[in-house]
N, CA, C and O atoms as a GROMACS GRO file, in nm:
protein
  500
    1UNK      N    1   1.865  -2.901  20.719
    1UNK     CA    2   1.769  -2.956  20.626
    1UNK      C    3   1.646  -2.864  20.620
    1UNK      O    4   1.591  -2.834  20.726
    2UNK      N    5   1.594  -2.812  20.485
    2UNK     CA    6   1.464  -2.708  20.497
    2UNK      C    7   1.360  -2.839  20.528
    2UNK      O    8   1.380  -2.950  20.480
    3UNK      N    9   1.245  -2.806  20.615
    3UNK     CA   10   1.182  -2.861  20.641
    3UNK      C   11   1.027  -2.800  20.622
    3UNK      O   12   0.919  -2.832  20.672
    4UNK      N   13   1.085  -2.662  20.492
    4UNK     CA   14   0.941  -2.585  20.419
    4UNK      C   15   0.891  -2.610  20.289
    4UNK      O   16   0.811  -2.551  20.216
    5UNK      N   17   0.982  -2.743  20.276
    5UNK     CA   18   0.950  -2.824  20.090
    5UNK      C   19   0.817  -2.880  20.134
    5UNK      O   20   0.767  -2.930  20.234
    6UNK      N   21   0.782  -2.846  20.004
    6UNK     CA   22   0.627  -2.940  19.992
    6UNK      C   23   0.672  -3.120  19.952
    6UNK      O   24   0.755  -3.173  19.877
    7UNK      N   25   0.576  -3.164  20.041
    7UNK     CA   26   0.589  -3.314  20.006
    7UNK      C   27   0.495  -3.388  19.947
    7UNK      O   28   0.406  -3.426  20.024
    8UNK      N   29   0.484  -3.430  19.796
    8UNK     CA   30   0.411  -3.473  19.724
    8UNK      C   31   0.390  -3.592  19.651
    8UNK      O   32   0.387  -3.593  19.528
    9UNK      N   33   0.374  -3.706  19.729
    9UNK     CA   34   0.383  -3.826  19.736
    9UNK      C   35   0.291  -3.899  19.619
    9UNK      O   36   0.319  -4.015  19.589
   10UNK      N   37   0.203  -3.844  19.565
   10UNK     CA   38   0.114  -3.892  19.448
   10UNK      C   39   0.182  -3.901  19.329
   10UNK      O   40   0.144  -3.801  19.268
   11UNK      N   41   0.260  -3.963  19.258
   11UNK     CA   42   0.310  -3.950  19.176
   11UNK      C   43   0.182  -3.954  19.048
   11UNK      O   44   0.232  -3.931  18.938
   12UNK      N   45   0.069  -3.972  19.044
   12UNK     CA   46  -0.032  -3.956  18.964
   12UNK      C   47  -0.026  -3.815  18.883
   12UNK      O   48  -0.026  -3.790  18.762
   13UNK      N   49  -0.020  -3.712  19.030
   13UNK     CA   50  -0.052  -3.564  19.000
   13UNK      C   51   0.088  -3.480  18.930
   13UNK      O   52   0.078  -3.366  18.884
   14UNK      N   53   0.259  -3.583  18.933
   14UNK     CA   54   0.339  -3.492  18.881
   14UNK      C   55   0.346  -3.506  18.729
   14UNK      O   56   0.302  -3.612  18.683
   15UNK      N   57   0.400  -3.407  18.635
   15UNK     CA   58   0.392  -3.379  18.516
   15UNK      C   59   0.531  -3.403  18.468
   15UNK      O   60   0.609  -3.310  18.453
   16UNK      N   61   0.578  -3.584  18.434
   16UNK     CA   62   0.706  -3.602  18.375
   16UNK      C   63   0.731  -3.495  18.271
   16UNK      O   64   0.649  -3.422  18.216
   17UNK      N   65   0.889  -3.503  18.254
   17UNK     CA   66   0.908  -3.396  18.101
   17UNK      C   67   0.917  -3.525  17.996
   17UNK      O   68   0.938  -3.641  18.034
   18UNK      N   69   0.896  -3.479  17.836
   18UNK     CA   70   0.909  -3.568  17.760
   18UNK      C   71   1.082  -3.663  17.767
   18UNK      O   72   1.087  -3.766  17.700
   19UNK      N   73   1.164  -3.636  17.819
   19UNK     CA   74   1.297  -3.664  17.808
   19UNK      C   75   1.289  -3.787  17.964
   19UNK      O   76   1.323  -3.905  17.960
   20UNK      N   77   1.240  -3.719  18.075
   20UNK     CA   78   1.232  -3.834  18.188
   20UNK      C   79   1.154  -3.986  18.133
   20UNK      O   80   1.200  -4.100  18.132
   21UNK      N   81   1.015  -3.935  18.088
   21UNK     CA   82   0.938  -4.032  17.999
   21UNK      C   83   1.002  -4.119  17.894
   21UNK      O   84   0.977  -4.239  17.894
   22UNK      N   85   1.080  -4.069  17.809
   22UNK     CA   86   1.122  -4.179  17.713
   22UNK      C   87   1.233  -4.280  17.769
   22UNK      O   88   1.254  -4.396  17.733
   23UNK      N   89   1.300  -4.206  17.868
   23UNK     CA   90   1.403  -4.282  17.981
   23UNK      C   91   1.324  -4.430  18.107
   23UNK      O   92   1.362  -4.527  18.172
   24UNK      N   93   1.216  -4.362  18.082
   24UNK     CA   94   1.114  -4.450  18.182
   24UNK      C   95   1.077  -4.594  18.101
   24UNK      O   96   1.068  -4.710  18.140
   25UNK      N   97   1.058  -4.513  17.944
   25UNK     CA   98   0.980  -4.595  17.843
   25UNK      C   99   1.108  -4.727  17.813
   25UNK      O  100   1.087  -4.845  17.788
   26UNK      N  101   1.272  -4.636  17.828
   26UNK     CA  102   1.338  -4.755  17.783
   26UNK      C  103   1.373  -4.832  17.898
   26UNK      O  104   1.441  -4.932  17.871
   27UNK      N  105   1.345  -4.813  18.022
   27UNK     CA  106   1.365  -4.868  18.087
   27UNK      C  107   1.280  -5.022  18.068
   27UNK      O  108   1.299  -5.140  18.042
   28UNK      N  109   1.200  -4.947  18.094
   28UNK     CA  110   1.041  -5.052  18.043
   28UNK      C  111   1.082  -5.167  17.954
   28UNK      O  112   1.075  -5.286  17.987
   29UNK      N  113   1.127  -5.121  17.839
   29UNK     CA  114   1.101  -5.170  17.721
   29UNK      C  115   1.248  -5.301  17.740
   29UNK      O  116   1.244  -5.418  17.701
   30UNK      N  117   1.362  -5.234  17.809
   30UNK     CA  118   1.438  -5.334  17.866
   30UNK      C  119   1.411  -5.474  17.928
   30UNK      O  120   1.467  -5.583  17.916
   31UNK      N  121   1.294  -5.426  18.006
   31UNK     CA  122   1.230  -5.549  18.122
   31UNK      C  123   1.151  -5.643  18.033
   31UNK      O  124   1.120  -5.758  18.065
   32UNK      N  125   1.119  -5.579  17.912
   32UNK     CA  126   1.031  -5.640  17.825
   32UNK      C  127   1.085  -5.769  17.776
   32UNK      O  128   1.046  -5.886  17.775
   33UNK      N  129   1.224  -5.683  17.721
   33UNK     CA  130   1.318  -5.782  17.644
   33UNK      C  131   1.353  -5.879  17.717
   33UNK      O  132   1.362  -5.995  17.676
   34UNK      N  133   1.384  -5.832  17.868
   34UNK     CA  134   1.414  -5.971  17.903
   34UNK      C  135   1.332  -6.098  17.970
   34UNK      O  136   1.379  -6.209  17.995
   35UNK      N  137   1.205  -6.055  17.991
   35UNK     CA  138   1.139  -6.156  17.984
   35UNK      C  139   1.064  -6.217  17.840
   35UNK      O  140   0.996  -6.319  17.822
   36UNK      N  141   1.092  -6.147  17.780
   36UNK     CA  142   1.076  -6.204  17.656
   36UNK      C  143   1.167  -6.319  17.584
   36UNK      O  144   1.138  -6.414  17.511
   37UNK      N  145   1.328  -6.254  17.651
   37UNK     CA  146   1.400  -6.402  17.573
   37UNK      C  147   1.387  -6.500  17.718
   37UNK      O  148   1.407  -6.618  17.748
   38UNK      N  149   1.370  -6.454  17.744
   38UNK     CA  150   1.320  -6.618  17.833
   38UNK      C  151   1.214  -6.723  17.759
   38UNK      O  152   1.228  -6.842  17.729
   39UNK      N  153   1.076  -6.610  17.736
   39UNK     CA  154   1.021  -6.636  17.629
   39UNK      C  155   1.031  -6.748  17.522
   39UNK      O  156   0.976  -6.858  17.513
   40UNK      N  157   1.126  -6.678  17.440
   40UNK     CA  158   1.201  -6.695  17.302
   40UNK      C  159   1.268  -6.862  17.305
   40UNK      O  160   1.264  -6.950  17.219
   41UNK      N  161   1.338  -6.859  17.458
   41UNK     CA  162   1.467  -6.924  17.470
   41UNK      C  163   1.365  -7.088  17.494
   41UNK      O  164   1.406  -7.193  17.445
   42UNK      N  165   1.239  -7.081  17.570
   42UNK     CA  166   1.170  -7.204  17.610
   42UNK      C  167   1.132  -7.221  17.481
   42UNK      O  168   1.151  -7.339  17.453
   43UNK      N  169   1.065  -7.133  17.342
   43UNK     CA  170   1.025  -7.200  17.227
   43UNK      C  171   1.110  -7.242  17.176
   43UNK      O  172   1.096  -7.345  17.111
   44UNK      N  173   1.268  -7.161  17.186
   44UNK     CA  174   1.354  -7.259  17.089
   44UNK      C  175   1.354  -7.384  17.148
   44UNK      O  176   1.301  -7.476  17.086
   45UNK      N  177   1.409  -7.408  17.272
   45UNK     CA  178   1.422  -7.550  17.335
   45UNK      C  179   1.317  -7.634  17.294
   45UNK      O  180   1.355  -7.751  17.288
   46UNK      N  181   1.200  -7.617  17.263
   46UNK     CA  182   1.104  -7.704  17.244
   46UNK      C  183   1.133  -7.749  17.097
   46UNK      O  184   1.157  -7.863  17.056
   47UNK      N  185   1.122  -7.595  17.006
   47UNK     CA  186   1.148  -7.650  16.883
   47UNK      C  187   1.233  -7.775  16.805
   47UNK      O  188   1.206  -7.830  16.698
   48UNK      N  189   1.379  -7.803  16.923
   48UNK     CA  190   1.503  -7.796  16.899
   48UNK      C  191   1.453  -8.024  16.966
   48UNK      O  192   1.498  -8.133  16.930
   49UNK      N  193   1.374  -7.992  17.041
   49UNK     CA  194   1.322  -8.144  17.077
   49UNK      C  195   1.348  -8.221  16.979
   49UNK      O  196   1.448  -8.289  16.957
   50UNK      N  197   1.229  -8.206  16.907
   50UNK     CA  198   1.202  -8.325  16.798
   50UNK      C  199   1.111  -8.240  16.652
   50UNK      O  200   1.077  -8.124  16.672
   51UNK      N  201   1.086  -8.287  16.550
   51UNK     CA  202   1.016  -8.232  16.467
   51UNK      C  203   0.880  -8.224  16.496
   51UNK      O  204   0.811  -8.134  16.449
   52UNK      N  205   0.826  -8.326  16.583
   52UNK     CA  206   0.686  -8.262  16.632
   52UNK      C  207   0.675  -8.129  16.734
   52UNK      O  208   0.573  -8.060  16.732
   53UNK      N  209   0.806  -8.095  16.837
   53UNK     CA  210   0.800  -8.000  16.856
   53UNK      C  211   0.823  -7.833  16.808
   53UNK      O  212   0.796  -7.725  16.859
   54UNK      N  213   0.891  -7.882  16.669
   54UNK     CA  214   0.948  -7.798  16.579
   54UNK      C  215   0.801  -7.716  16.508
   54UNK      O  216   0.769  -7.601  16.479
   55UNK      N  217   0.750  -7.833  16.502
   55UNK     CA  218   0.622  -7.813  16.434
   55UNK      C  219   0.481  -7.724  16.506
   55UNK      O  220   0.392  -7.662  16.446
   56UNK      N  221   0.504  -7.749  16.672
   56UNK     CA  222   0.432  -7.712  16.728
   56UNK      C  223   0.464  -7.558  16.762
   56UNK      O  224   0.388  -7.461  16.762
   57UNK      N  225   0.609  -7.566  16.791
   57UNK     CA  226   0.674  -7.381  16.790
   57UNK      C  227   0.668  -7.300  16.667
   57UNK      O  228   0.716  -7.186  16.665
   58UNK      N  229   0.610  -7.355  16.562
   58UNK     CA  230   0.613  -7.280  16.415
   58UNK      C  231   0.443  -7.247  16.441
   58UNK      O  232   0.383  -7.145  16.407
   59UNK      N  233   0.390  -7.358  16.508
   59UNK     CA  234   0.230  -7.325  16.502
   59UNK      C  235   0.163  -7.220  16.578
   59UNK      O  236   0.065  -7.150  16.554
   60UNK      N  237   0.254  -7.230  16.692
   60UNK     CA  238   0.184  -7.118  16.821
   60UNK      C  239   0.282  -7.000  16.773
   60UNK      O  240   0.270  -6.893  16.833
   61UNK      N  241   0.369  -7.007  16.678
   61UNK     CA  242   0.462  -6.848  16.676
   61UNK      C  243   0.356  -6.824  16.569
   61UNK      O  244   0.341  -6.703  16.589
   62UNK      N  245   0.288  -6.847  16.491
   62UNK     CA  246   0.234  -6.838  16.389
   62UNK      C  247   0.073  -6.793  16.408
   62UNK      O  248   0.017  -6.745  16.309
   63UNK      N  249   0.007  -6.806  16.520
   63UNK     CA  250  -0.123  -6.785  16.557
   63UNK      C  251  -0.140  -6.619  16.556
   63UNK      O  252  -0.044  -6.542  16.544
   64UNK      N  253  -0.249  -6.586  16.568
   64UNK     CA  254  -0.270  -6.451  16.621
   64UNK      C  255  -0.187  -6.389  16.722
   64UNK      O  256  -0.119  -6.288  16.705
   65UNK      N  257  -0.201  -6.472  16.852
   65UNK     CA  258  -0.156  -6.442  16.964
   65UNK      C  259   0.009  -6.409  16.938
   65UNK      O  260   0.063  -6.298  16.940
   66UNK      N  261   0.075  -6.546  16.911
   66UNK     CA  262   0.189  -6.552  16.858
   66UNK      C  263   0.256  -6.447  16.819
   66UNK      O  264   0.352  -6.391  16.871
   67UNK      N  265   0.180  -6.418  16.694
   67UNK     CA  266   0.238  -6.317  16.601
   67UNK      C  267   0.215  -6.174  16.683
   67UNK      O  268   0.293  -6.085  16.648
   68UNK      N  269   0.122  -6.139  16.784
   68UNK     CA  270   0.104  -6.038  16.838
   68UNK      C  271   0.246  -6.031  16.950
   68UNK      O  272   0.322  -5.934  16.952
   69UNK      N  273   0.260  -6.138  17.028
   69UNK     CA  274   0.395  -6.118  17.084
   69UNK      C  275   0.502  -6.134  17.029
   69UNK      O  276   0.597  -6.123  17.108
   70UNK      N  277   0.540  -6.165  16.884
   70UNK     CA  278   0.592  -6.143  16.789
   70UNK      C  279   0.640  -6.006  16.757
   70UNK      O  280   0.760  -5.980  16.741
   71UNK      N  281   0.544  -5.920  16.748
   71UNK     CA  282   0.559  -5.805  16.709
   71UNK      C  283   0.570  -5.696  16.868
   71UNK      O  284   0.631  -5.589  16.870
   72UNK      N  285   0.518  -5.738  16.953
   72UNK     CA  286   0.514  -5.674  17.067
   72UNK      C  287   0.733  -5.699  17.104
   72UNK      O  288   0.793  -5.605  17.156
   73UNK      N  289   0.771  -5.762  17.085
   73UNK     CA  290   0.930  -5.781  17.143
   73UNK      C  291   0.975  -5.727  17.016
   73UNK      O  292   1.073  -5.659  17.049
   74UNK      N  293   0.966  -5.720  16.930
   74UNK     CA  294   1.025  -5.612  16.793
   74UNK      C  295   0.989  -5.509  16.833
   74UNK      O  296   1.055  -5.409  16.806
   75UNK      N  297   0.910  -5.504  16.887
   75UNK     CA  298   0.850  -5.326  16.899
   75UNK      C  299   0.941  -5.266  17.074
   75UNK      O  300   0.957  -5.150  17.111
   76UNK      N  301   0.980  -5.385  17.140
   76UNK     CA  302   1.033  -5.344  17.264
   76UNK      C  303   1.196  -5.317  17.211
   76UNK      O  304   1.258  -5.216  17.242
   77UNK      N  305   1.253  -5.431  17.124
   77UNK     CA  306   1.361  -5.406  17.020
   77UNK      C  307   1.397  -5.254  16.984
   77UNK      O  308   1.489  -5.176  17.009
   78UNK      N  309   1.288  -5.252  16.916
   78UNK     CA  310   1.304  -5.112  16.801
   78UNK      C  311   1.360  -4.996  16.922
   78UNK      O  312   1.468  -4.937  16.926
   79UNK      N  313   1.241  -4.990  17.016
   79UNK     CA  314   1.211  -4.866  17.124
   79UNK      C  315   1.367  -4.887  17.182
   79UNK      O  316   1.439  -4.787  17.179
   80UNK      N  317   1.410  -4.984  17.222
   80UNK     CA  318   1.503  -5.016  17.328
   80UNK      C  319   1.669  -4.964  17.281
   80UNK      O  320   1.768  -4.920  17.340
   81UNK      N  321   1.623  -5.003  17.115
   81UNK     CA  322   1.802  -4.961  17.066
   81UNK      C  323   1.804  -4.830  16.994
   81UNK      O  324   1.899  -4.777  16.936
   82UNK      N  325   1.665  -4.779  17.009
   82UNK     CA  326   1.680  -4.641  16.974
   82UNK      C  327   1.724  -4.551  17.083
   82UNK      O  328   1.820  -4.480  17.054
   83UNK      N  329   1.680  -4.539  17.194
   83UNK     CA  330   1.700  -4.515  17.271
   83UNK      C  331   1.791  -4.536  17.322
   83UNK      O  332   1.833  -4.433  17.374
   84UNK      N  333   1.879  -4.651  17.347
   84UNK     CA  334   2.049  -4.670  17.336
   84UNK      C  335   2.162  -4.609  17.264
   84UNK      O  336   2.281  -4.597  17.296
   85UNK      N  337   2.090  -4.571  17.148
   85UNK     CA  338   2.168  -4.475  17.047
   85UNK      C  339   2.164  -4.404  17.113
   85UNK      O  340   2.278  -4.384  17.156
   86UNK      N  341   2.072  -4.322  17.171
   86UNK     CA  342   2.097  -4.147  17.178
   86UNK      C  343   2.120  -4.162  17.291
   86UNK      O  344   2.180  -4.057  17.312
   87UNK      N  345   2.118  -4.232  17.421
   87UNK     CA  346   2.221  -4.255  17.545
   87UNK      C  347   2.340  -4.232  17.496
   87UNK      O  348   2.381  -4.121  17.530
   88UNK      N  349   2.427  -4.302  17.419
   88UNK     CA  350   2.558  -4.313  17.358
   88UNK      C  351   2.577  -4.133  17.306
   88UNK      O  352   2.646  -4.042  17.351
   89UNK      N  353   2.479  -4.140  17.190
   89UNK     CA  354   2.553  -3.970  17.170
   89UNK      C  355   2.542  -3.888  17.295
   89UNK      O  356   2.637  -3.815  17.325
   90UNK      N  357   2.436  -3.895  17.368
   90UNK     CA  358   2.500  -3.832  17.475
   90UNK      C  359   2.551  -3.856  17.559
   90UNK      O  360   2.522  -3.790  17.658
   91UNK      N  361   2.674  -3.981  17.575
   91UNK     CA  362   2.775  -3.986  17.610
   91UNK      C  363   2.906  -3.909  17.598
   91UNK      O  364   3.004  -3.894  17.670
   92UNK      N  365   2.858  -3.858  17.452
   92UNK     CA  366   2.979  -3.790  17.357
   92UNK      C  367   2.959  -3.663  17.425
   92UNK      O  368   3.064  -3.599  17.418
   93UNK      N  369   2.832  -3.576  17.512
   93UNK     CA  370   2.872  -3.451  17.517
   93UNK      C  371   2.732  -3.395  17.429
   93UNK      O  372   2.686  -3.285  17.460
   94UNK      N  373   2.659  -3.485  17.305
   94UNK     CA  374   2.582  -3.356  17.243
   94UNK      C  375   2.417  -3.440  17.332
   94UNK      O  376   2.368  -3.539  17.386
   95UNK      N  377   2.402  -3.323  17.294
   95UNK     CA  378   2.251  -3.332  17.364
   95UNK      C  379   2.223  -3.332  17.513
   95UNK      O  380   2.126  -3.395  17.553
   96UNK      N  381   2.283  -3.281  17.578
   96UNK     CA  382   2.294  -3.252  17.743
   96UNK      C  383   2.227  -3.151  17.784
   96UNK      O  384   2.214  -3.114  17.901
   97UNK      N  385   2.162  -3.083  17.647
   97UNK     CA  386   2.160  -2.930  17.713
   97UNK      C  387   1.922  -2.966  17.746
   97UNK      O  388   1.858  -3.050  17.682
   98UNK      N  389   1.881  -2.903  17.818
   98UNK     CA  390   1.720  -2.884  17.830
   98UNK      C  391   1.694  -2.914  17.709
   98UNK      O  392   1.675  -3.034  17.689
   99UNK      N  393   1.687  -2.856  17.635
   99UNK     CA  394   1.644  -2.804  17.440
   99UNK      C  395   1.677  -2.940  17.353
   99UNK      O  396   1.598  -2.990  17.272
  100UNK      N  397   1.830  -3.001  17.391
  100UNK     CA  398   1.874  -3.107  17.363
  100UNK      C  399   1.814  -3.221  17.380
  100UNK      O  400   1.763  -3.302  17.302
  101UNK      N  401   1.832  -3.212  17.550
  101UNK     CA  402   1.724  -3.326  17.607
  101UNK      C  403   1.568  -3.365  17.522
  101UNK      O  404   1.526  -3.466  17.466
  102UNK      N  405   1.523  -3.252  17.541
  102UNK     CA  406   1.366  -3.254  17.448
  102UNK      C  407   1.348  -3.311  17.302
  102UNK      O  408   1.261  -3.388  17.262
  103UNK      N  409   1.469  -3.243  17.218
  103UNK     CA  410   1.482  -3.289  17.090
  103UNK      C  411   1.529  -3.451  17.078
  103UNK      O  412   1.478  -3.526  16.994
  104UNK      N  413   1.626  -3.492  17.166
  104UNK     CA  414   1.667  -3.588  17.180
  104UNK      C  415   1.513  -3.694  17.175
  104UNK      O  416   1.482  -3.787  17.100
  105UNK      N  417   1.460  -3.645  17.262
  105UNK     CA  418   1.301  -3.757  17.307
  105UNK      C  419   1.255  -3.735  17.207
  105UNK      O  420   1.220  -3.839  17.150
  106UNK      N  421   1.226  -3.596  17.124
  106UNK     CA  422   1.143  -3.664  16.968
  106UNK      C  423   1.181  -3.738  16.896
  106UNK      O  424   1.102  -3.818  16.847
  107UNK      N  425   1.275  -3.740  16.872
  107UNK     CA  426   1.370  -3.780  16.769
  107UNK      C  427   1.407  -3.957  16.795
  107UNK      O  428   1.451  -4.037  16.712
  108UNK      N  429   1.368  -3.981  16.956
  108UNK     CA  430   1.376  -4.125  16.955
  108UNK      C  431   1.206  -4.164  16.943
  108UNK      O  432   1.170  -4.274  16.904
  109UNK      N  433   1.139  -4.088  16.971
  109UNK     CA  434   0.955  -4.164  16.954
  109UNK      C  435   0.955  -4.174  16.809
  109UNK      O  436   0.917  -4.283  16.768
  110UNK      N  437   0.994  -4.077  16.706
  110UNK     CA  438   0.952  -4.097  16.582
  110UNK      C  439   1.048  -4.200  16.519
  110UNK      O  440   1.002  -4.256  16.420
  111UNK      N  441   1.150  -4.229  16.550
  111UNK     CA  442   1.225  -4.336  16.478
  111UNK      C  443   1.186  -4.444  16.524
  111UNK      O  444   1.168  -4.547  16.459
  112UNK      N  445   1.166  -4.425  16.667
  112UNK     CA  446   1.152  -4.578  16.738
  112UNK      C  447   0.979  -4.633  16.664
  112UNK      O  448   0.938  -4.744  16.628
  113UNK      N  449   0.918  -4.503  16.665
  113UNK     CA  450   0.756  -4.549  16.580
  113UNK      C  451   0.755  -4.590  16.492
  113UNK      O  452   0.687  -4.691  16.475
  114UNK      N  453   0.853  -4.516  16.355
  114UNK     CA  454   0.838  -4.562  16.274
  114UNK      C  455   0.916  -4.713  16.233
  114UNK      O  456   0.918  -4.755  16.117
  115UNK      N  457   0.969  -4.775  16.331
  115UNK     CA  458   1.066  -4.877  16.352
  115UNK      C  459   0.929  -4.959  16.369
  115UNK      O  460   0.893  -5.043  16.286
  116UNK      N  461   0.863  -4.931  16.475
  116UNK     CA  462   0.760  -5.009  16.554
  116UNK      C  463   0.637  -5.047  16.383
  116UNK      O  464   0.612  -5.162  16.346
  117UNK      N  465   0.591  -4.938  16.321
  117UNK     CA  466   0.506  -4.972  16.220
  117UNK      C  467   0.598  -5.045  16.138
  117UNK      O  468   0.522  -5.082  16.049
  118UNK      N  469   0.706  -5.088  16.111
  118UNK     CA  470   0.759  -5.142  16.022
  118UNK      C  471   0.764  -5.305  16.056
  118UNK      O  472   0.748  -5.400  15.980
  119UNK      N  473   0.795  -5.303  16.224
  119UNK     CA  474   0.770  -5.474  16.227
  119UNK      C  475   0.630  -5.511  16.243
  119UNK      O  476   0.612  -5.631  16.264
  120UNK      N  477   0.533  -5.442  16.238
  120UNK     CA  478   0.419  -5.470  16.224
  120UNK      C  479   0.366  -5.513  16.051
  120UNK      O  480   0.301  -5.607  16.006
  121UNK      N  481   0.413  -5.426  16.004
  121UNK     CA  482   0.418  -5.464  15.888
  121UNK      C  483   0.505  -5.584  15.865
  121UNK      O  484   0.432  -5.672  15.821
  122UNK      N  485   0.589  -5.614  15.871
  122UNK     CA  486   0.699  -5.764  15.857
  122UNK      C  487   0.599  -5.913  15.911
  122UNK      O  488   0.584  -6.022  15.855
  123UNK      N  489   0.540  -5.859  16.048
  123UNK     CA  490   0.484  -6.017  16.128
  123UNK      C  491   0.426  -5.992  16.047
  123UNK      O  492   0.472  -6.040  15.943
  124UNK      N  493   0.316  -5.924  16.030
  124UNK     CA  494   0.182  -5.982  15.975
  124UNK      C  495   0.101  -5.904  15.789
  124UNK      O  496  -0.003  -5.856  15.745
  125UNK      N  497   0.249  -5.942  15.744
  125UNK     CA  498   0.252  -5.922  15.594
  125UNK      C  499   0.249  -6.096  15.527
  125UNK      O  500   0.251  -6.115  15.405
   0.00000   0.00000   0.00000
């Protein structure tokens, strides 16, 4: 075992590549989703009560707040299955290579963004 590696325990000071980062981001954005349909799953149940509760899950999905975590789980959505796509193609073999990798990560921030401005536009149109 070399025992002349530097050991650099701050993870503050290392410099992810854009390709580790968007892998981090979908990880993230996974954990999102799933506490989110937990989320999701207690408003339906409420809704699903009675019509006064129906009424009350239309009111709080409908608030500011609401509509902000509304759009915050579309936006974990968008990020999450873009990023699933290009896992899959590079399942197939393309995009494996450094150059690949990199292009791969633009190519999911700008779709997944412009995914993200679009349900922003949807909640709160």
């Amino acid at each position: 075992m070399n025992q002349q590696r530097p050991k650099n325990l701050d993870l503050s000071t290392i410099s992810f590549p854009l390709p580790a980062l968007t892998s981090i981001t979908h990880r993230i954005a996974g954990v999102i989703l799933f506490v989110g349909v937990i989320f999701l799953l207690c408003v339906l149940s409420d809704s699903l009560q009675s019509a006064q509760g129906f009424a009350q899950a239309k009111q709080s999905m409908t608030t500011g707040f609401g509509s902000f975590i509304t759009w915050g789980l579309l936006s974990a959505l968008a990020y999450h299955f873009v990023a699933g796509i290009k896992h899959l193609v590079m399942d197939f073999g393309i995009g494996e290579t450094k150059e690949g990798g990199k292009l791969g990560a633009i190519i999911t921030i700008v779709l997944a963004a412009l995914l993200i401005v679009l349900a922003g536009v949807w909640v709160w149109a």
